[in-house]
N, C-alpha and C positions, 0 to 999 in steps of 0.2 A: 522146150527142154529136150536134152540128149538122152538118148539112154546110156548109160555108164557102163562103160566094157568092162569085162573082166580083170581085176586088177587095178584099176584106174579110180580115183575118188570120184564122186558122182558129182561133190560140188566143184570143185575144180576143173571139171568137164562141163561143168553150166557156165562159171566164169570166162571158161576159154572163150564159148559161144559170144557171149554178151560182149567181151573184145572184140568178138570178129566184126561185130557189128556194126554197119558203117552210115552214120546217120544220114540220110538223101536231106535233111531240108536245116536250117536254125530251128526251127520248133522244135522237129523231131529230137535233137540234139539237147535241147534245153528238157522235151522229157524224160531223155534215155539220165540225164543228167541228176532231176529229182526224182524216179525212182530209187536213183544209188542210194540219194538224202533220207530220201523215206525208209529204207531197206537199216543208214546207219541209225537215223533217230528210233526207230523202233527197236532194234539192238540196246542203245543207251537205255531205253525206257525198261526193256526187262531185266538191265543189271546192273538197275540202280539202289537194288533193297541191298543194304549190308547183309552179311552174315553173323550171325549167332553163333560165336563160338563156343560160348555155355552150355553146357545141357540143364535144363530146369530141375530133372528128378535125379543127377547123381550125388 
């Protein structure tokens, strides 16, 4: 990971990285490939609870 300059978003300075990144082999390739999967599935998984737009005690 980069350190985030002033000014600049931190995660969009890690994505740039992970672009630059240029896979040496097919393996390498296929893992740069499932941590993306892993990064989106886990995303999915923390927002998949609906929200409650009720409040119980008003």
């Amino acid at each position: 990971m980069t350190k985030a300059k002033p000014g600049l978003d931190k995660n969009l300075s890690n994505v740039i990285d992970e672009l630059n990144e240029a896979p040496v082999n097919s393996h390498h390739a296929q893992q740069i490939q499932q941590d993306e999967n892993d990064r989106r599935h886990e995303d999915a998984r923390n927002h998949r609870k609906p929200t409650d737009l009720t409040h119980p005690h008003s």
